[in-house]
C-alpha positions in Angstrom: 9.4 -8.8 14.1 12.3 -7.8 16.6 14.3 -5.8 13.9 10.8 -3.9 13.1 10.6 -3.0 16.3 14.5 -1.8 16.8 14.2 0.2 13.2 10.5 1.8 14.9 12.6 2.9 18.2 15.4 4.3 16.1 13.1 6.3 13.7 10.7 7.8 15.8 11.8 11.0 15.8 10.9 11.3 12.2 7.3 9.9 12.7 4.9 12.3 10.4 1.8 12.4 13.1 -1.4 12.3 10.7 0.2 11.3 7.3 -2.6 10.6 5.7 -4.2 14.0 5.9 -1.2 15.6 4.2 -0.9 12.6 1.3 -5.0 13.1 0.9 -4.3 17.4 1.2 -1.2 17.3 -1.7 -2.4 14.8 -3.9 -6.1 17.1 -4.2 -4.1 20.1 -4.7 -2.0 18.7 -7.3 -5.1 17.7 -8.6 -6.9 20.9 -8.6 -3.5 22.7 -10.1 -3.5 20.0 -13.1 -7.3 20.8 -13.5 -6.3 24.7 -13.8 -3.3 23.9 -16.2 -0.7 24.5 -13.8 1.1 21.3 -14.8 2.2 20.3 -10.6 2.1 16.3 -11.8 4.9 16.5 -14.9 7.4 18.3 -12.0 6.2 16.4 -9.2 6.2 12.6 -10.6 9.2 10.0 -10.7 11.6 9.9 -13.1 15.1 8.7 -13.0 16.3 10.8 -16.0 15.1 14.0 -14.2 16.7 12.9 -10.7 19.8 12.2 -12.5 19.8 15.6 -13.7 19.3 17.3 -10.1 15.5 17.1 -9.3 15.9 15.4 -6.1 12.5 16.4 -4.8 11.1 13.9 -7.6 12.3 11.4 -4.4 9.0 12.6 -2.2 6.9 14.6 -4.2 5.6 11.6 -6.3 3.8 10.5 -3.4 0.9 13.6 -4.1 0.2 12.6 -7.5 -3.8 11.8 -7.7 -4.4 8.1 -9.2 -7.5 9.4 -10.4 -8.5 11.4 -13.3 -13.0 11.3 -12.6 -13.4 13.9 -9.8 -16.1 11.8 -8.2 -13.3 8.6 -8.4 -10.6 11.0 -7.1 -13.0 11.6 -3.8 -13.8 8.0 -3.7 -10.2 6.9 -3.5 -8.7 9.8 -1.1 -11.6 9.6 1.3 -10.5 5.6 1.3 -7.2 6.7 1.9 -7.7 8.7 4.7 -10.3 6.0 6.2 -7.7 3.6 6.3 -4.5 5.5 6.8 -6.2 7.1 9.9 -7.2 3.8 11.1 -4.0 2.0 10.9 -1.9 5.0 12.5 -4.6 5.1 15.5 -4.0 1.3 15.5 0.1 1.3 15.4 0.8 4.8 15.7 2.0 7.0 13.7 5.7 6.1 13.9 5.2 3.0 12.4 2.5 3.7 9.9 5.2 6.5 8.8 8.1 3.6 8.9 5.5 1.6 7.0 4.8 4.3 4.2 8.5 4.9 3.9 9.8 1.5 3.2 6.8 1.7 0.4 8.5 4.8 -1.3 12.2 3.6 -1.0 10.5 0.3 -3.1 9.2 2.9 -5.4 12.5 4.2 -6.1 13.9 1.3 -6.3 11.7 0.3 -9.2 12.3 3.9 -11.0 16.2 3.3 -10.7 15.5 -0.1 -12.7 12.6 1.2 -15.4 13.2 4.7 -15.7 9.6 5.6 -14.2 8.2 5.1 -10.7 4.3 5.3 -9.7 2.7 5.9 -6.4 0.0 3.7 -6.8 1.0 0.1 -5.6 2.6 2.3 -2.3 -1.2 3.8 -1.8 -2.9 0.2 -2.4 -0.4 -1.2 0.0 -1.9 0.5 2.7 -5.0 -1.4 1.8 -3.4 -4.7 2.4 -1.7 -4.0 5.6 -6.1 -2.4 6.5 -7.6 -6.3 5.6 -4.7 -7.9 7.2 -5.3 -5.8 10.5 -9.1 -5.7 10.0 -9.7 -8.9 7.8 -13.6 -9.2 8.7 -14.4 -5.2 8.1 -17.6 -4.5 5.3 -16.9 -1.9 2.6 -19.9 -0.9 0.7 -18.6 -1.8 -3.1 -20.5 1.0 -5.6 -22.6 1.7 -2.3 -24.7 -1.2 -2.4 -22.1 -4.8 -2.0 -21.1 -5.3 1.0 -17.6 -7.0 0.6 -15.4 -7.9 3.3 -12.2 -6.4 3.3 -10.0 -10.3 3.0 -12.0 -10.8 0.2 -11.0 -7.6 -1.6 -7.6 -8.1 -0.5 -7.6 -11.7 -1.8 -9.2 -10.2 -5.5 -6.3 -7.7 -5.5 -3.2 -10.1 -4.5 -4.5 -12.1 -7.4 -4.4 -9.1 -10.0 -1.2 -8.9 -8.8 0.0 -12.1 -9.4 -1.1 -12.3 -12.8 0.3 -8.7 -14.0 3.5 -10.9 -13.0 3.2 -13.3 -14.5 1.9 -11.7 -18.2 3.2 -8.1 -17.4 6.3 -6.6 -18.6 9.3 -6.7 -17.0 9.1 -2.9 -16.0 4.9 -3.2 -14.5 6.3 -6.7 -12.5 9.5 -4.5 -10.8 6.6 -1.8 -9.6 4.5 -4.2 -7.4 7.7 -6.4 -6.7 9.5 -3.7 -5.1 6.3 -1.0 -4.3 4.8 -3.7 -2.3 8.4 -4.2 -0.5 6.6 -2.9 2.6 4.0 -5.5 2.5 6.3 -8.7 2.9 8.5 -6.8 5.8 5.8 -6.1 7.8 2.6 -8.9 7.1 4.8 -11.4 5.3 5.9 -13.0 8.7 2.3 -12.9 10.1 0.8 -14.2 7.1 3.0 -17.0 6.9 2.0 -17.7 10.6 -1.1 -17.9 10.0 -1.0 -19.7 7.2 0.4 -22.0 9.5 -2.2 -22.0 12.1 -4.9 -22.4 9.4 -3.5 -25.6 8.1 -2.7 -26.9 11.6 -6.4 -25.9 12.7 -7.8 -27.8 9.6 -5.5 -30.4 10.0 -6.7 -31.2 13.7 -10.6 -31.3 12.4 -9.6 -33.4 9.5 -8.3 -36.0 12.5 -10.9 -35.5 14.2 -13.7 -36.5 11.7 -11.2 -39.5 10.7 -11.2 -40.6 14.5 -15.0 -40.1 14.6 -15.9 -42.2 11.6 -14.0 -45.4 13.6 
């Protein structure tokens, strides 16, 4: 999209080269300080109450809280991060894989300004659609033995989705809504397209077969 572009050029100055590594780096030290009993997560997370009351940094520092409570899980899911946060900044640059990440969080707050609480978990995942979109045909290993292609995980996912919106409450359908805000600005247009060219592709065979039956 042009205006993606324009907003890229205009914020480039702010691009955070290597993201990833600092999300993966906070939200394992925030992790490790919870372990000890240092409490980082209750005066790091998202809360409109507390931001209301001054606690401005609540606006960033959600984005280190660990989704994970299993250490083994926690190095599962940041090591994913990384692998795909790496791969898409080496693939747009970081400018717009920062621009990407951003929109994600402004979503985020968004949706804590409406419920009261925001989460940065839809934000992480939505790196993980904008991976299979780029990289639809990649393998993962599922539990180290499935290989799954990454579409197909996507496509599991985007239905999960669609059903917490459909039975969730109104504050759980406002956190994907709006955390996955960055998703439809940036693949919504090139999904739609090829949508498009998929049903225009299956369309043409379909002729095809009719004209070869006469």
């Amino acid at each position: 999209m042009k205006w993606l572009d324009v907003l890229e050029r205009k914020t480039r100055r702010f691009a955070v080269v290597h993201l990833m590594n600092y999300l993966v780096l906070g939200m394992a030290l925030v992790y490790v300080g919870d372990m000890m009993g240092f409490g980082f997560s209750q005066w790091l997370s998202l809360s409109r109450a507390q931001v209301l009351r001054g606690q401005v940094w609540r606006l960033v520092t959600f984005v280190f809280l660990p989704n994970q409570t299993s250490p083994l899980w926690l190095l599962i899911s940041l090591y994913f991060y990384w692998l795909i946060g790496s791969a898409l900044e080496n693939h747009w640059g970081a400018s717009r894989l920062t621009l990407y990440y951003a929109m994600g969080m402004v979503g985020c707050i968004l949706s804590a300004m409406l419920t009261g609480y925001g989460t940065n978990t839809f934000l992480n995942l939505s790196l993980f659609f904008a991976f299979a979109a780029t990289w639809p045909d990649y393998q993962v290993l599922v539990f180290f033995i499935l290989p799954v292609k990454m579409k197909w995980l996507a496509a599991l996912n985007a239905a999960v989705y669609v059903w917490q919106l459909i039975v969730g409450s109104w504050s759980t359908r406002a956190a994907i809504a709006l955390s996955l805000l960055n998703v439809a600005l940036f693949l919504g247009g090139d999904f739609i397209q090829r949508l498009r060219q998929d049903s225009h592709y299956w369309k043409t065979r379909r002729n095809f077969r009719k004209s070869m039956r006469r």
